[in-house]
N, C-alpha and C positions, 0 to 999 in steps of 0.2 A: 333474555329471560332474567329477571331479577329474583334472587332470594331473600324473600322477608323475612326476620330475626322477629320471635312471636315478644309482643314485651313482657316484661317482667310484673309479676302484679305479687302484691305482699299480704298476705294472711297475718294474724295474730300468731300465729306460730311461725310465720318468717322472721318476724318482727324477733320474738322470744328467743330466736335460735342465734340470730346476729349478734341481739344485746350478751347474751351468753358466753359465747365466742369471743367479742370482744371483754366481755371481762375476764376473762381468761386468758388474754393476751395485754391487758393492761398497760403490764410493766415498758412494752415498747414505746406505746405513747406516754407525750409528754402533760404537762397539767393542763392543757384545754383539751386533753383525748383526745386528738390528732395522730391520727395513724398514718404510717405510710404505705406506698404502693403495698409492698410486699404482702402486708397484713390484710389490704382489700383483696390481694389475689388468692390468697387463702380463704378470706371467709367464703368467698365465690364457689371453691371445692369444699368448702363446709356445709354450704345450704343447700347442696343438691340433694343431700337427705335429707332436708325435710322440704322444699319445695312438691305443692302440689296442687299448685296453678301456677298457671302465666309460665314464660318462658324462663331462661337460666337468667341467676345476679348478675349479672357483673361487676367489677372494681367499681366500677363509677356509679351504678345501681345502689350497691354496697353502700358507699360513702358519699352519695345524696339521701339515700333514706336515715342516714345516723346523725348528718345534717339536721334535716328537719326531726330527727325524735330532738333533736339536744333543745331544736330553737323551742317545740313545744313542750319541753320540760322545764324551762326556762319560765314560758309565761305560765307557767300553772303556779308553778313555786311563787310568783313578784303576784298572782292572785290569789294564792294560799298568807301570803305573805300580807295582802290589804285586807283580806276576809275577817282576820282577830283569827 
């Protein structure tokens, strides 16, 4: 019998809750906000209130989805940036 782990799926308020928390924790990371384990395992017991879908964050959940906000905040700025 295998047990399936439901995935994790992100609302705009998971989203909200992450960015949050990691600014609030800042000072640990360094200037490319690069956090370490520790801090993903935290946020993990951070989002379970407000998680409500999909299953629990994980670390690595965590710290792919702050991944891809950085990459997409990145090209909006370099096209806010060409726009004038």
């Amino acid at each position: 019998m295998s047990s399936k782990k439901t995935p994790a799926s992100w609302t705009a308020a998971d989203e909200t809750a992450l960015i949050d928390f990691l600014c609030d924790n800042r000072a640990s990371a360094g200037d490319g906000m690069s956090f370490k384990l520790v801090i993903w395992n935290a946020a993990t017991d951070h989002l379970v209130r407000f998680t409500t879908k999909g299953g629990r964050k994980d670390a690595s959940s965590c710290k792919n989805k702050w991944s891809k906000m950085k990459e997409t905040h990145s090209i909006i700025t370099k096209i806010k940036a060409k726009s004038g």
